[in-house]
N, C-alpha and C positions, 0 to 999 in steps of 0.2 A: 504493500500500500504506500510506503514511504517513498520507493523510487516512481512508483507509477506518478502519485501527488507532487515530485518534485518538478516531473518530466511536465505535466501537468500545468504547473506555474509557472515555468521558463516559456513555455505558447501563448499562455496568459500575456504576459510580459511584452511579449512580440510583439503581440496581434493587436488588433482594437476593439475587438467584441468588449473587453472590459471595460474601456472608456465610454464604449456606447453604452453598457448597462450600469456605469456612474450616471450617465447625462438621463438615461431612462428614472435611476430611483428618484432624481431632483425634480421631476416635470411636474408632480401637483405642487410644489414652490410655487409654479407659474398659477395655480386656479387659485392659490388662495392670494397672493399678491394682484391677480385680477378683482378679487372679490371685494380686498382692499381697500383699491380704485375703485369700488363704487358706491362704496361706503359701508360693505358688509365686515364684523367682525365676532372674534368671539368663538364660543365650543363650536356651536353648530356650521361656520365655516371651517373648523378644523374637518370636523364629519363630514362635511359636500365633499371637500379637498381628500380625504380618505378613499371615497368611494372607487377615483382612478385609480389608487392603488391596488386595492384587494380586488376591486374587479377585473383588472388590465395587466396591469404594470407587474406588481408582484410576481404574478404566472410569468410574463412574458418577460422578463431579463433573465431569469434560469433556463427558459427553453433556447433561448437564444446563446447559452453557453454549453447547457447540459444536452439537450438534444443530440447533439452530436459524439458522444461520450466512445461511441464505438465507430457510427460510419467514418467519423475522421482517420480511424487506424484502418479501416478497411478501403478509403475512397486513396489513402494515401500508402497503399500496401504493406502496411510497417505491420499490421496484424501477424504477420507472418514470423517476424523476430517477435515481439510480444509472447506470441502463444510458444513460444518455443523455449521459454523461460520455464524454471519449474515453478515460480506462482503460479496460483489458483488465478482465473479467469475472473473470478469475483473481484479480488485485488484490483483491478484494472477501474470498477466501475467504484469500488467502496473510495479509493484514493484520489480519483477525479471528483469525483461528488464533494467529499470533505473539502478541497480545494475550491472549489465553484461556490461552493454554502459559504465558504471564510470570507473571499473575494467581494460577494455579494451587499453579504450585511452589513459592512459601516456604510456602505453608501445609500440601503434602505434605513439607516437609521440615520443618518446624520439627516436624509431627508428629511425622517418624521420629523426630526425638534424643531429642524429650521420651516416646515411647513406649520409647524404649533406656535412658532415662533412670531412668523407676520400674521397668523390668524388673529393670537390673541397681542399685537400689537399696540391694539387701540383699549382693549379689556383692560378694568381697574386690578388692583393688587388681588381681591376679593375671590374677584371670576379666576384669575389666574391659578390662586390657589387652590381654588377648588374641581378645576380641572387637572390638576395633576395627578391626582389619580388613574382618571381616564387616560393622560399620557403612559401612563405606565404600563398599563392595558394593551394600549395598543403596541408599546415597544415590544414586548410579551408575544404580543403576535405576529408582529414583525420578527423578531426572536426564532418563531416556531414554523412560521408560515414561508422563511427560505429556505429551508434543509426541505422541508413536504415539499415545493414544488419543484427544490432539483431533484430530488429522488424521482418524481412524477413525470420529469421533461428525460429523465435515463431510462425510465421504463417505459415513454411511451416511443424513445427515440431507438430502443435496443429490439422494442417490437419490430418498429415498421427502419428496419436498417437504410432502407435504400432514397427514403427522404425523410429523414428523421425531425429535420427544422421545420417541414413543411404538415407533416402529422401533428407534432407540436402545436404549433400555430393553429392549425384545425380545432383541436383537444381544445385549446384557451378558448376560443373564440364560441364553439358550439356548448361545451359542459359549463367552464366559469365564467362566461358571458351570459349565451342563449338561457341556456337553464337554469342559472341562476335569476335569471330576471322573472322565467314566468310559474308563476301562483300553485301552489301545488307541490307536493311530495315528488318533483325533480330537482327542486333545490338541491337537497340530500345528496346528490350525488357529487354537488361541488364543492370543493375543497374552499373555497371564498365562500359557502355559506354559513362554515364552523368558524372561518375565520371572523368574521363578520359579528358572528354570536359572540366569539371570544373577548373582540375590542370593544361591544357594548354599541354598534350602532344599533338604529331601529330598525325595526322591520315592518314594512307597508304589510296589511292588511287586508284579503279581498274577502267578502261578503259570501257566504256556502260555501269557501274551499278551506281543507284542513291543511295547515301546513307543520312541520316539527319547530319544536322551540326551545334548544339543548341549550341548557347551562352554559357558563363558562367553561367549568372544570370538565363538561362531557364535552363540549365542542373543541375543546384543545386534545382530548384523548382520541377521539375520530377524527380529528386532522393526524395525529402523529401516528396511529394507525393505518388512515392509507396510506400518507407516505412510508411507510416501511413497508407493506405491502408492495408497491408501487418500485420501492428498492430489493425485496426480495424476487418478483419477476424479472427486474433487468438481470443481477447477479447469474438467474436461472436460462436466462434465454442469450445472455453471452457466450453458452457455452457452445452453439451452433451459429453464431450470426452470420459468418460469413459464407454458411452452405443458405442458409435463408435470404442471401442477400445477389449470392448468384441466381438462384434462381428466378 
């Protein structure tokens, strides 16, 4: 796992997918310094300003690293010395991941504070304080909600080998987009529902549909369960990827 992760963050290094997925965690900075400018502040711009993230953002800066966790070694033929190592095959995905999750997070955190930051700019000492809590919540799920979605963009990127970014992308956009938005026990399936739960936004309401309403402590425990789910499927389907990917 050590050398795989090291190999791992010298690409990092290289490349610019990271700097892009810095300039991704900072972009609701932008909605709530909009909101600013119009004279909105306070918790509840904190929460508008949230919703890009756990709905969008969050998912999409790990797919956009981790998705490719395996086709990079196979599009780039190196699978061939990798597997010829006597590491476990798992290694390969356990020690990218850890990398990708590290990388990720001060720049989804440093966002939340600095988007907590100009929301409650205008907010008296009062308001300030007694949202800090709620900051904390949400850092909590910011915390929790990057490991679950790299683990989520390696397994859904170790499935579908041969356009791993592109599956990806699909996945955010139809389960923690589509689904997530409409009324009804589809929520549940997305990972931005529990998260959601966990940092205490609200939840709209529709009139005769039943929908679930997990705690905190249970919605942080079925987030952290699919994503290890989600990581034990990649570990398990890396061991054929490249006959799955010829074909």
């Amino acid at each position: 796992m050590r050398v795989y992760a090291e190999t791992a963050w010298r690409r990092l290094r290289r490349g610019r997918l990271l700097w892009g997925s810095a300039v991704v965690a900072v972009l609701p900075l932008l909605v709530a310094l909009i909101g600013v400018f119009h004279g909105r502040f306070g918790a509840g711009l904190f929460d508008e300003s949230l919703e890009i993230y756990l709905r969008l953002l969050l998912p999409l800066a790990p797919v956009l690293l981790a998705a490719q966790v395996v086709g990079e070694e196979i599009e780039a033929r190196t699978f061939t010395f990798l597997w010829a190592r006597p590491a476990p095959r798992a290694a390969l995905i356990l020690g990218k991941c850890v990398v990708y999750a590290l990388a990720l997070l001060p720049g989804f955190l440093i966002g939340t504070l600095l988007t907590f930051a100009v929301a409650m700019v205008r907010a008296d000492g009062a308001d300030v304080t007694a949202a800090l809590p709620h900051l904390a919540r949400v850092g909590v799920t910011v915390l929790i909600g990057v490991p679950v979605y790299t683990a989520l963009a390696a397994g859904v990127g170790t499935l579908v080998v041969r356009h791993p970014t592109l599956a990806g992308l699909l996945y955010v956009i139809v389960i923690e987009g589509l689904f997530a938005s409409i009324a009804g026990v589809l929520k549940a399936t997305a990972v931005s529902f529990y998260l959601r739960a966990l940092a205490g936004l609200q939840f709209s309401s529709t009139p005769g549909v039943w929908e679930p309403r997990p705690s905190p402590v249970a919605a942080a425990l079925v987030a952290l369960l699919l994503g290890a789910g989600w990581l034990f499927l990649a570990t398990w389907l890396v061991s054929d990827a490249e006959y799955r990917e010829a074909r």
